[in-house]
ZAPA-126798 format. One record per residue (C-alpha): residue number from 1; x, y, z negated. Coordinates in pm, whole numbers, plus 50000, padded with zeros to 5 digits. Layout:
<sites>
 seq  east north    up
 NUM     X     Y     Z
...
</sites>
This chain:
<sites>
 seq  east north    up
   1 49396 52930 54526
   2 49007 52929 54628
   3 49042 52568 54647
   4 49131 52558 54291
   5 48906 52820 54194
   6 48620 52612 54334
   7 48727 52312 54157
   8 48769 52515 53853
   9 48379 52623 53874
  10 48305 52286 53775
  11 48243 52273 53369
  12 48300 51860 53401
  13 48651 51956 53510
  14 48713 52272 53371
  15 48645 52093 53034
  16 48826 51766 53094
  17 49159 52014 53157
  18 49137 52162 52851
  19 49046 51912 52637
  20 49293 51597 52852
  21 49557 51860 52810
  22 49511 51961 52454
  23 49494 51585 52304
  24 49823 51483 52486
  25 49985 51754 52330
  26 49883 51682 51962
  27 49962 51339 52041
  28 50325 51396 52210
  29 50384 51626 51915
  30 50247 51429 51658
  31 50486 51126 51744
  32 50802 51370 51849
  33 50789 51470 51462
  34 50692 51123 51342
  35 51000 50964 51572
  36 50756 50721 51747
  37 50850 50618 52078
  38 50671 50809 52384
  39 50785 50622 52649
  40 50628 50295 52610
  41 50299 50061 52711
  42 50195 50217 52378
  43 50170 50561 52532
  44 50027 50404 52847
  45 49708 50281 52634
  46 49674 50606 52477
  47 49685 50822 52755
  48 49365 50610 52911
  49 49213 50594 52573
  50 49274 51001 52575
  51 49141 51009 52907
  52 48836 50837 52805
  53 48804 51078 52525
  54 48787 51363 52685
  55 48571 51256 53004
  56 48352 51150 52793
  57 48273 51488 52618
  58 48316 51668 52949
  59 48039 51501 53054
  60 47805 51605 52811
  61 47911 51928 52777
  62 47863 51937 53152
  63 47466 51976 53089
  64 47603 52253 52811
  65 47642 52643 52878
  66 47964 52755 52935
  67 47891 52898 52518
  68 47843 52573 52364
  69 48154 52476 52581
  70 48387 52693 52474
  71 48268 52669 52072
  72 48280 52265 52128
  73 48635 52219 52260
  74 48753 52499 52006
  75 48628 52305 51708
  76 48732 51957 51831
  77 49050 52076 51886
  78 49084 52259 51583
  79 48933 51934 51365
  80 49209 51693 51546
  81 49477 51960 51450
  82 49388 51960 51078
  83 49349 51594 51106
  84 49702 51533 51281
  85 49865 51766 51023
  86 49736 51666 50745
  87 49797 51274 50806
  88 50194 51406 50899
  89 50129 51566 50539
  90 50001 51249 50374
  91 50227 50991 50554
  92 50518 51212 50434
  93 50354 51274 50043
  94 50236 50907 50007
  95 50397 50725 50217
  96 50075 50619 50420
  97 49831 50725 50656
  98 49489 50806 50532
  99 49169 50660 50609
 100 48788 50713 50532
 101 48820 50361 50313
 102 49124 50542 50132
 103 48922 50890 50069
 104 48974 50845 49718
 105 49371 50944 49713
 106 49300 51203 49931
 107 49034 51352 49644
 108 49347 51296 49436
 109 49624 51483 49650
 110 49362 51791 49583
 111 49461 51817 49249
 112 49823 51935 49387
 113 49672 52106 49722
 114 49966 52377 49670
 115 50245 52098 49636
 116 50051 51919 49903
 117 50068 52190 50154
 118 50409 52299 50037
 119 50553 51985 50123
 120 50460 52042 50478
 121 50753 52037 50686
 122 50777 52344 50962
 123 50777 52074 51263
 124 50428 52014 51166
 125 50257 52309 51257
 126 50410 52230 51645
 127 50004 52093 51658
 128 49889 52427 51671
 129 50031 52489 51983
 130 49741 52304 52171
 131 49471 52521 51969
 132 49657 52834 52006
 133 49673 52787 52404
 134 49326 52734 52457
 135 49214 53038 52269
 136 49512 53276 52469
 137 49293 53067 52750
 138 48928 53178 52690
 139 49043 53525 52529
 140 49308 53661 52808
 141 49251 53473 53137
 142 48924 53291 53193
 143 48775 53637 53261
 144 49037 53685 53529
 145 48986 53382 53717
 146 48731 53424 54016
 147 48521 53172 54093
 148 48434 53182 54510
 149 48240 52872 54502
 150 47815 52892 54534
 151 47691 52731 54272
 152 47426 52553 54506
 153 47653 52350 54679
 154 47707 52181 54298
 155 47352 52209 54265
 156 47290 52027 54584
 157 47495 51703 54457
 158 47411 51680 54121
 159 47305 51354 54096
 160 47623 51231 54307
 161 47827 51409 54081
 162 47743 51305 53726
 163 47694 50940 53892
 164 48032 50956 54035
 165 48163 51126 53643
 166 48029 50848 53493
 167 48217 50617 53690
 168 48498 50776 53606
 169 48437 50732 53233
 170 48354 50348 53293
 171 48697 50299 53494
 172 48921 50442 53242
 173 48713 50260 52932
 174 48766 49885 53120
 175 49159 50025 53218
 176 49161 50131 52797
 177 49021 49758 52725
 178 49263 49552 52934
 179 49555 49718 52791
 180 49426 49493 52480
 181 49464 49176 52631
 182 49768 49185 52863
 183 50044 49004 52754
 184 50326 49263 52917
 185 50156 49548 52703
 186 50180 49339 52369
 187 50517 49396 52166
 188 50673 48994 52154
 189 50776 49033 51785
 190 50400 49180 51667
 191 50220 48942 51481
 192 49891 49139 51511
 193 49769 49186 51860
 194 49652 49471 51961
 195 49310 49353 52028
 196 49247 49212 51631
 197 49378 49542 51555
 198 49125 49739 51783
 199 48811 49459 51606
 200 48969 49499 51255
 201 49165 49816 51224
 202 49311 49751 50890
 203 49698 49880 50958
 204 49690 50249 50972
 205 50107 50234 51053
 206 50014 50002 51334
 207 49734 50162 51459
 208 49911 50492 51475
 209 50213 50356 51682
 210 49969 50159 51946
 211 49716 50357 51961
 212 49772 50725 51849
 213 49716 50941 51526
 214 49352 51021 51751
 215 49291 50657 51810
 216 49292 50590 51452
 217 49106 50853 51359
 218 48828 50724 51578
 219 48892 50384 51506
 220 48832 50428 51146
 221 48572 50604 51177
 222 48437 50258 51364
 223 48488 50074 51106
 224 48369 50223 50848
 225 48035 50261 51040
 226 48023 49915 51213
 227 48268 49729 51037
 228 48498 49452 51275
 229 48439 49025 51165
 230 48774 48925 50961
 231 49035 48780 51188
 232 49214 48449 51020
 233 49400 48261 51142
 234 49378 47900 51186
 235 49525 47710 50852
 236 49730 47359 50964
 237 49539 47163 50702
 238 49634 46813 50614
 239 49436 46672 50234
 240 49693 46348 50289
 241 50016 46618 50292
 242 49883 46857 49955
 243 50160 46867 49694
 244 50112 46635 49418
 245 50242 46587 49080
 246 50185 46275 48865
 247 50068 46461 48573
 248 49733 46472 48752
 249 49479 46320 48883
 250 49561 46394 49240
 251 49559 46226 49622
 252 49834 46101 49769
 253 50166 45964 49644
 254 50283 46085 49281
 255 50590 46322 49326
 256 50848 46326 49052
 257 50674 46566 48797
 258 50939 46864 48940
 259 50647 47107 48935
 260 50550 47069 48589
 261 50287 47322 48494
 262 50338 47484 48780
 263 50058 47264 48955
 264 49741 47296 48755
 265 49451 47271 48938
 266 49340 46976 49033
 267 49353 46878 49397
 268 49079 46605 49402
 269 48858 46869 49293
 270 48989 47094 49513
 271 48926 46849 49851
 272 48625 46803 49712
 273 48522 47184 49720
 274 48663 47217 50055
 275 48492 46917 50216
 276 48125 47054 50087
 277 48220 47435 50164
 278 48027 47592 50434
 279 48164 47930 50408
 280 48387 47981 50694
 281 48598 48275 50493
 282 48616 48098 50170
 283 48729 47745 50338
 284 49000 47956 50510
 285 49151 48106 50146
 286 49048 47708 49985
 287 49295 47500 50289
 288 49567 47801 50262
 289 49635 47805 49886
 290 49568 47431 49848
 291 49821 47363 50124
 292 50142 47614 50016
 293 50460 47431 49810
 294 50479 47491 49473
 295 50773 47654 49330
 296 50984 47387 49106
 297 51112 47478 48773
 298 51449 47608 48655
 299 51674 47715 48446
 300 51485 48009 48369
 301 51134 47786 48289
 302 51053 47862 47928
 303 51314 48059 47810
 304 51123 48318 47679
 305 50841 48083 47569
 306 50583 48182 47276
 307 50813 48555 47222
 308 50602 48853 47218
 309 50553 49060 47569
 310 50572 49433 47619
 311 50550 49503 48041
 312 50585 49907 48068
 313 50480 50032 48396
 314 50672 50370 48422
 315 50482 50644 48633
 316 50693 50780 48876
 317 50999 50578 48770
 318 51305 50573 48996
 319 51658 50430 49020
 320 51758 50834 48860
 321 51655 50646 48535
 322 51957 50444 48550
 323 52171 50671 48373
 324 52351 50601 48043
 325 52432 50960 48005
 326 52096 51067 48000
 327 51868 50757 47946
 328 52084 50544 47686
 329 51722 50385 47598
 330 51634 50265 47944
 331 52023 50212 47999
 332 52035 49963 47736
 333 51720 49714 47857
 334 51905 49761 48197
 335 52257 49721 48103
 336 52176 49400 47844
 337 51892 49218 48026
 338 51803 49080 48357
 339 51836 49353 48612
 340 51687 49304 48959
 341 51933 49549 49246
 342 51693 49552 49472
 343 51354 49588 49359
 344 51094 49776 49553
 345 50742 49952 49489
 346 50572 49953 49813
 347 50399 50268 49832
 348 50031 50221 49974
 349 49667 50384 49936
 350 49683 50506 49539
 351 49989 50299 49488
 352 49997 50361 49098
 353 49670 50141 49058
 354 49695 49925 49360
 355 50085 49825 49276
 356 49944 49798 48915
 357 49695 49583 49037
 358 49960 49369 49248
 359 50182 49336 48907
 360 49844 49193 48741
 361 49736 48936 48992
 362 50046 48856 49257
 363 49829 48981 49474
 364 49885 49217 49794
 365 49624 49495 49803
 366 49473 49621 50084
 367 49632 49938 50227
 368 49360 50120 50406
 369 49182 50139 50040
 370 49149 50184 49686
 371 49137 49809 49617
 372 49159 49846 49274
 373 48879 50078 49266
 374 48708 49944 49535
 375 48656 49597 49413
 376 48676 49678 49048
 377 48429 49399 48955
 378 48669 49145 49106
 379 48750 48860 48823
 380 49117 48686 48830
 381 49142 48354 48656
 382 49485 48377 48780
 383 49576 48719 48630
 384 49856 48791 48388
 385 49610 48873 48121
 386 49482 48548 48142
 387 49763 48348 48161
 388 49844 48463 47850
 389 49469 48436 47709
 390 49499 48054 47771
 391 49823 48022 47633
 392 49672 48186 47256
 393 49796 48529 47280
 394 49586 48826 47137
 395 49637 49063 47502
 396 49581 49421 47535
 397 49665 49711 47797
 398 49675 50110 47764
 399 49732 50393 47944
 400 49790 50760 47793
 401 49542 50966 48054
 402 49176 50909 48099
 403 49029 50754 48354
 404 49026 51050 48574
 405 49112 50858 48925
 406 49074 50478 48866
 407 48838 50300 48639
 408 49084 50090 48482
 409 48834 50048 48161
 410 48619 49850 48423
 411 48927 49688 48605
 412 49109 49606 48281
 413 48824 49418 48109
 414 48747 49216 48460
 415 49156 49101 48470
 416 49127 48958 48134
 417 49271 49220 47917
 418 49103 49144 47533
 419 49102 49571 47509
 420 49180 49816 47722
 421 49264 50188 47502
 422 49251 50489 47735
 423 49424 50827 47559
 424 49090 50900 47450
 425 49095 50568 47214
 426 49432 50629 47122
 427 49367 51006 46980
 428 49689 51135 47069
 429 49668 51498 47259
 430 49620 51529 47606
 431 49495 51783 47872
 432 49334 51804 48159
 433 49458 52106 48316
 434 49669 52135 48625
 435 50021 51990 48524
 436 49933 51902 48152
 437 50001 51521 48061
 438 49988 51316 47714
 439 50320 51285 47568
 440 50453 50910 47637
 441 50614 50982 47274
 442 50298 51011 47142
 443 50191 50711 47317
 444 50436 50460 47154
 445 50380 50594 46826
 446 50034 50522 46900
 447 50114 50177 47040
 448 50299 50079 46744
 449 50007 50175 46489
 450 49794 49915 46687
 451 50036 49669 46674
 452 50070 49713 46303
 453 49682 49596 46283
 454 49727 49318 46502
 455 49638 48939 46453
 456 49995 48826 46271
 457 49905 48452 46307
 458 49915 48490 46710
 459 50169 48610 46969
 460 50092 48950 47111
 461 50086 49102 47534
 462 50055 49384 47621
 463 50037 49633 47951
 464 50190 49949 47921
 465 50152 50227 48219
 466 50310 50565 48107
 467 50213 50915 48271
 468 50453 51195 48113
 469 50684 51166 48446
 470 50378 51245 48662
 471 50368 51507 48910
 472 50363 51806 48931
 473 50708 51902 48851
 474 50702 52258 48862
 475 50727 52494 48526
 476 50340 52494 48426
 477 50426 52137 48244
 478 50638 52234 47900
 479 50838 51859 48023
 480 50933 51988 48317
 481 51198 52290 48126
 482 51236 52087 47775
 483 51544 51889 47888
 484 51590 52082 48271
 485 51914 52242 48113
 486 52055 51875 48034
 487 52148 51841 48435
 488 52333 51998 48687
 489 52223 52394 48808
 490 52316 52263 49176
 491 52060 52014 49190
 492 51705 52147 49299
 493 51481 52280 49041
 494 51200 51987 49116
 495 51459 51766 49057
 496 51558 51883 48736
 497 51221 51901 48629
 498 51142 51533 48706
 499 51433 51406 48506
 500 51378 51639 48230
 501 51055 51440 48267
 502 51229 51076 48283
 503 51382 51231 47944
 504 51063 51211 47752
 505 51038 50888 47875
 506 51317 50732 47812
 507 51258 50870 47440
 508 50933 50708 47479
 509 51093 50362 47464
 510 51374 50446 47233
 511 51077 50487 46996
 512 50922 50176 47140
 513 51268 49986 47033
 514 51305 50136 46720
 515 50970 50082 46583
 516 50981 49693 46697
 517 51325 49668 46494
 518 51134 49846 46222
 519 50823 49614 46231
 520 51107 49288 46249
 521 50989 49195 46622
 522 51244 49326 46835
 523 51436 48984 46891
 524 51076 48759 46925
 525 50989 49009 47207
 526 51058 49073 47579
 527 51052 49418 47738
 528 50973 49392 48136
 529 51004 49754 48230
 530 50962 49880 48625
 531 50770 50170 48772
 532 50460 50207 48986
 533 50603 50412 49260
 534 50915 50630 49321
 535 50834 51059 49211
 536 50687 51128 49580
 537 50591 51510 49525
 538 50964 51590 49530
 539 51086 51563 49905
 540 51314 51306 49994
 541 51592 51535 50098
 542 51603 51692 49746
 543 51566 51326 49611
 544 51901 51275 49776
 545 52081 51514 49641
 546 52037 51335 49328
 547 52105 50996 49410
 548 52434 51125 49676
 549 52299 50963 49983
 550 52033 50943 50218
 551 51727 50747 50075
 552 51468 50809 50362
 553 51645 50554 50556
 554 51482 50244 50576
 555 51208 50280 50271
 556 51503 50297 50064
 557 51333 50569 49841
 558 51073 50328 49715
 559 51339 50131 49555
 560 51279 50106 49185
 561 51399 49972 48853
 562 51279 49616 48744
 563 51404 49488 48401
 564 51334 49198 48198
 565 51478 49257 47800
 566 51501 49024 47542
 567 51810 48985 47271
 568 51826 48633 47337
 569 51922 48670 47731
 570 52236 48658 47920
 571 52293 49005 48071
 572 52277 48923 48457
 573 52201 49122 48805
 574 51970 48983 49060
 575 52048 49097 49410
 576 51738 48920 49598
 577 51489 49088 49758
 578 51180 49134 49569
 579 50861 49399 49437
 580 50534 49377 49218
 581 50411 49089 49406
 582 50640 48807 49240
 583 50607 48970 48867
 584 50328 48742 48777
 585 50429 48415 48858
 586 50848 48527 48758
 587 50703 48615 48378
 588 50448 48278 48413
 589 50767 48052 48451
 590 50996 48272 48179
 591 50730 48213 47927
 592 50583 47853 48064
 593 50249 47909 48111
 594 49993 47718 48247
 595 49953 47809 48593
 596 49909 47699 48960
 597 50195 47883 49181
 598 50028 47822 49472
 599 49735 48084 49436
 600 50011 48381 49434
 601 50115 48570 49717
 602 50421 48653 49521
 603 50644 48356 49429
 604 50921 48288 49114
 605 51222 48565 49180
 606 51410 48313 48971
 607 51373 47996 49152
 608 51628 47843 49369
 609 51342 47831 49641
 610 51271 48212 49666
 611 51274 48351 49978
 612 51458 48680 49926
 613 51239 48956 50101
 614 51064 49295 50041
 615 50692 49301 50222
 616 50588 49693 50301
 617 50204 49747 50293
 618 50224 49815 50684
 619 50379 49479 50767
 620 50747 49616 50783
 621 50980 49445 50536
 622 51356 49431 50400
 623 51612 49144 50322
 624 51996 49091 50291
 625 52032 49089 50724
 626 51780 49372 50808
 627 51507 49638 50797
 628 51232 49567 51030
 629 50967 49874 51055
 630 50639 49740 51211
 631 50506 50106 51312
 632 50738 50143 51598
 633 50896 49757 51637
 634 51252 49869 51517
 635 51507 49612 51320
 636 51860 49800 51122
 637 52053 49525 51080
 638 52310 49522 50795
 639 52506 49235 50817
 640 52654 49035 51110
 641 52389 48824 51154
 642 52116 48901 51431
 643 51754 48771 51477
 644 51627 48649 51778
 645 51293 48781 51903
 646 51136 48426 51791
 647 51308 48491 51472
 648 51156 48804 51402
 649 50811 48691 51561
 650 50808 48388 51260
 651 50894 48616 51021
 652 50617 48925 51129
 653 50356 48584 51178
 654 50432 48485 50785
 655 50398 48828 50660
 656 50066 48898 50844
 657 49954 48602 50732
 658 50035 48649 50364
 659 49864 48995 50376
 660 49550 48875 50566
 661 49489 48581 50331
 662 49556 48823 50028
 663 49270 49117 50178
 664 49068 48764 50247
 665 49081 48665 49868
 666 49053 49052 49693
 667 48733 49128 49980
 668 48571 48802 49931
 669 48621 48836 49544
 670 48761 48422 49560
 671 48916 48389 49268
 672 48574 48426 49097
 673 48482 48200 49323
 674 48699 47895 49293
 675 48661 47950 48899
 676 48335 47854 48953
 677 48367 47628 49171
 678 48630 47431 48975
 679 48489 47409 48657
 680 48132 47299 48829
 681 48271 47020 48964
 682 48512 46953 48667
 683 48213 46922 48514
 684 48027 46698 48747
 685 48317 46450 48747
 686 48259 46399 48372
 687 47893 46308 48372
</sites>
């Protein structure tokens, strides 16, 4: 025991203990509760990263009093506990960890810090147990422990001491790096190593699993401070392979015109951009666009050509809407129009404006930020908005809140909306207290008195996002009782509340149909209905009870309604795979607009070529055959068929791409960009 006890008298080592021993707990607790593996290379790389961690402050609080010590390790350990709970709390909330890019939502979860906290689950709190040992520690036995040792022996070796600490620090840091590059400690089917993830931590999911909730934490704070150089990959480039069509002026060897307008820009041009582009980045985004297949047309091209187009993004809006019982408005569009079975709303960093943003531009967003705040000066030739702009349409959008969390008055206006009306413009009643939202009633009534002043010689667009089924869904919101006693007593009370919610909705667009009947424009326009995310304040467990099975399996809560309503269509169900991404370039074919398929992320839902598949913001994604979750490597199969490893490396090594080239485009604001660039040399070529 005096050997110990003169070990012990060192502070480098007394602190290392405590601290060594206190992060490994948060960190084997923090994945127990967030079922990530702990027996894996992962866990080897963290433990030295860990390591390095806390030598590292041992060793300057080794030139510390034992005071500043003791204060030190309390608050690091009681900052990392907050920190590991509340990213449990936001992971769980919003389906995503939080970073310091993606402070923004967190500002927002503040406005429901009760509901926040209250959706805690008890495993949580197991992080306290670290904090709570080391104060039983410093309160009720250091006193008791008796140091034998002199202190000037210590004193005698100083300088061998820290020298040989030091070392210490520098062989754990080298062992931390080389877990980065060895090929045994990579997972085969990862498409992002874990050494572009350590430059360019930009997957919070993936950065969690490989490198603990701590990791991150520092990690991000890295990056925010010294940012990491974009990793791209290289793009197999070929200018005598681009896809031509013989309505152009393009190289190569005409095609039959199978594209149609689906190939507008020219590709002369376009070579001719690349070939005097010195921009590394932009080149990158130019060869990758230019160099993707354009979707043909079919069946579906034009059928809902020059008819009038209401899209209504539905806040909150789950599959619980698809009741005729209860929702015989929303029932109908569904019931009589083209109905997509397995739609999903990736949740993400402020997923109603991001996955608005997505809808907009067929665009992924980046999901360590607020992209659409974030880069709200960002122009889109390729946008929705404008699309419809080119084609003669008079365009609008509205929302029935202010713009309390997202500038959409700035974003709107840079997509190519002609006016953007916040609740303010529409002078219908709102509130800004806790709970309080405008009626979505009120909003179509409003909606309908601008449409009645509207340009009659042109077609009309419009962008609807709704807010009455917003969160909170206790009783201080008067929507949350005024239909409650409509549903089932045995179903939990947030429940009720949220589809006493979906109630005012769904009366929303009952007064939506009835006023376009009224007004004679019901059969020359399309409805396109689907929601932003699914109601994520009420817990997935109580969600369940609803829907009669288990929806936390497999991101099977975020699956939402899509519906695309119009008298003249065939009623029909569409079982692909799908989200936000393809909504642009699905409505561009339905309505034949002029537009180039290849500068979407998303692709036609309706075309024989889609490739039927869900992409999560972490990387994971969903078909017909399987889920594949990228934060801990795991595939659920649901069908006979199995993927090999290579299978689901080629897969992983598509999606990454498709998401890096999309942050790529929204960072390095390109679609301004090439605008410019296109209509320059457009120009040129005429002189």
């Amino acid at each position: 025991m005096k050997k110990i006890g003169k070990v012990w008298q060192s502070k480098f080592f007394r602190n290392y203990v405590i601290l060594i021993s206190s992060f490994l707990l948060l960190e084997i607790f923090f994945r127990s509760v967030s079922d990530l593996s702990l027996i894996s290379y992962a866990s080897l790389r963290i433990l030295l990263f860990l390591n390095v961690f806390a030598l590292f402050f041992s060793f300057i609080l080794s030139f510390c009093s034992n005071k500043v010590s003791k204060i030190f390790n309390i608050l690091i350990i009681l900052l990392l506990t907050i920190y590991g709970i509340a990213q449990l709390g936001f992971k769980s909330y919003l389906g995503v960890y939080v970073s310091i890019q993606s402070s923004g939502q967190a500002e927002a979860v503040t406005s429901y810090i009760w509901d926040f906290i209250k959706s805690f689950h008890l495993s949580y709190y197991l992080l306290l147990i670290p904090l709570l040992l080391v104060l039983i520690y410093y309160i009720f036995v250091e006193k008791r422990v008796v140091f034998d040792m002199p202190k000037k022996i210590w004193n005698m070796t100083t300088s061998i001491v820290k020298g040989f600490q030091f070392l210490i620090i520098v062989f754990f840091s080298l062992g931390f790096l080389v877990t980065l590059k060895l090929d045994f400690m990579q997972n085969k089917t990862q498409a992002i190593t874990d050494y572009e993830l350590f430059l360019k931590p930009n997957n919070p999911s993936l950065l969690v699993n490989d490198f603990g909730f701590i990791g991150f934490g520092f990690l991000d704070i890295k990056e925010t401070f010294f940012p990491g150089k974009e990793i791209t990959d290289k793009i197999d480039y070929d200018p005598n392979k681009i896809p031509t069509n013989n309505n152009q002026n393009s190289v190569g060897t005409p095609e039959t015109p199978v594209f149609s307008n689906q190939l507008s820009i020219n590709n002369d041009i376009w070579i001719k951009i690349i070939e005097n582009e010195s921009n590394a980045n932009k080149n990158t985004l130019n060869k990758y666009f230019i160099s993707k297949t354009p979707t043909k047309t079919n069946e579906y091209t034009g059928i809902l050509e020059n008819k009038n187009l209401v899209m209504i993004m539905i806040e909150s809006g789950g599959n619980l809407m698809i009741n005729e019982e209860y929702y015989p408005n929303i029932y109908k569009l569904y019931n009589e129009g083209i109905s997509f079975d397995n739609y999903y709303s990736p949740r993400n960093t402020c997923s109603t404006i991001n996955n608005e943003l997505t809808n907009l531009t067929g665009l992924f967003t980046i999901n360590n930020n607020c992209t659409a705040n974030y880069y709200k000066n960002n122009t889109y030739f390729n946008s929705i908005f404008n699309l419809f702009n080119n084609k003669g349409y008079v365009t609008n959008s509205l929302h029935d809140n202010y713009d309390a969390y997202y500038p959409r008055t700035v974003i709107h206006k840079n997509l190519g909306s002609g006016r953007f009306y916040k609740v303010q413009d529409l002078k219908i009643k709102y509130s800004t207290d806790y709970g309080d939202w405008a009626s979505d009633e009120d909003f179509m009534n409003a909606y309908l008195n601008i449409l009645d002043n509207r340009d009659m010689s042109k077609p009309f667009m419009s962008f609807l996002t709704t807010v009455s089924s917003h969160m909170p869904y206790t009783d201080k919101c008067k929507f949350n009782t005024m239909y409650a006693d409509m549903f089932s007593s045995d179903l939990p009370k947030d429940v009720r509340a949220y589809m006493s919610k979906l109630k005012v909705v769904d009366n929303a667009i009952g007064i939506l149909i009835d006023g376009l009947k009224e007004r004679g424009i019901f059969d020359d326009t399309a409805i396109v209905l689907f929601a932003d995310h699914y109601p994520y304040g009420i817990s997935k467990s109580n969600l369940s009870k609803a829907f009669g099975y288990d929806i936390s399996i497999d991101n099977e809560a975020e699956k939402v309604p899509f519906i695309i309503y119009n008298s003249s269509l065939k009623k029909e169900h569409i079982s692909k795979y799908t989200e936000h991404v393809n909504t642009t370039p699905t409505i561009a074919n339905l309505f034949n607009l002029d537009y180039d398929s290849r500068i979407y992320m998303g692709s036609d839902v309706l075309s024989n070529e889609y490739e039927s598949i869900t992409i999560f913001d972490d990387g994971s994604w969903k078909n017909e055959y399987a889920y594949y979750d990228a934060s801990n490597n795991k595939v659920h199969y649901y069908a006979n068929k199995v993927y090999s490893e290579e299978e689901i490396l080629a897969i992983n090594e598509k999606v990454s791409l498709k998401l890096k080239m999309s942050s790529l485009a929204i960072k390095s604001n390109y679609f301004d960009y090439l605008e410019e660039k296109l209509n320059s040399y457009a120009a040129t070529s005429k002189e």
